[in-house]
N, C-alpha and C positions, 0 to 999 in steps of 0.2 A: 562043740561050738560054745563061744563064750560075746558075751558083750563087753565093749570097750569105752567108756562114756571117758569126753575129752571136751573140757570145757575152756571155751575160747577167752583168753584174755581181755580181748577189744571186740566189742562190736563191729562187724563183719557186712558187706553185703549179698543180697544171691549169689550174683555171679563170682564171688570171692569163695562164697562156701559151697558153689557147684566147684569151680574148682579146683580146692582144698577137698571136696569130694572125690572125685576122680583121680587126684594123685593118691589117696587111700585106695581105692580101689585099683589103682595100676601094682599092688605090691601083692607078691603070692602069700596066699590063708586069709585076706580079706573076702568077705562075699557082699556085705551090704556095707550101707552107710547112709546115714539118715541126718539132718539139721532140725532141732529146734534152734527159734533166735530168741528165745526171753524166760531165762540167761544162755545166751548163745555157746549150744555144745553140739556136739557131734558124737552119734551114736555108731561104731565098726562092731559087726556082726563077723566074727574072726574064730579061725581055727585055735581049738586046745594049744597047740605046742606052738605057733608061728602065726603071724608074728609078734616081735616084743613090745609094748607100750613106747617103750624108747622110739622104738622103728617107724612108730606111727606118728610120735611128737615129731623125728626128725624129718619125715616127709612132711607133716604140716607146715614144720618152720623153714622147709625150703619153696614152699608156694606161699611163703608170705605169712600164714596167720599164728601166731604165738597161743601158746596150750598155757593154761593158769593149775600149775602141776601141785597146786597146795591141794591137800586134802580136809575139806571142812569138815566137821562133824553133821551129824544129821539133825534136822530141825523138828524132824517129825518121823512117823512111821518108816520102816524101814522097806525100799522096793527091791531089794537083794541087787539089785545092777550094778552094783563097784564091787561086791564080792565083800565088804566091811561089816 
């Protein structure tokens, strides 16, 4: 199991990031999925091999909420969750 940290573009509402939830979880190797909103990201608790980030941006962008696919450097200590 791996975590998937996916930070949203645009501020979001609940019912936007339940539902951008749930289209994550309708795809096989996801198990969880979690929202923080400040800075609004979304956390997929996802199998080793499947599936790809790609797979998970493109379900995101097909329920509407756009993924900010830059990779920023870290500000502080490192929490190992992006794998970086």
């Amino acid at each position: 199991m791996k975590t998937e940290i996916l930070n949203i573009a645009n501020p979001i509402s609940a019912e936007a990031a339940e539902r951008a939830g749930a289209s994550l979880k309708a795809i096989s190797g996801v198990h969880d999925v979690s929202f923080l909103d400040s800075p609004a990201r979304l956390y997929a608790r996802i199998d080793d091999a499947a599936p790809t980030r790609a797979e998970l941006v493109a379900a995101l962008n097909k329920a509407g909420v756009l993924v900010d696919d830059e990779r920023k450097p870290h500000a502080g200590g490192c929490c190992g969750g992006c794998g970086g």
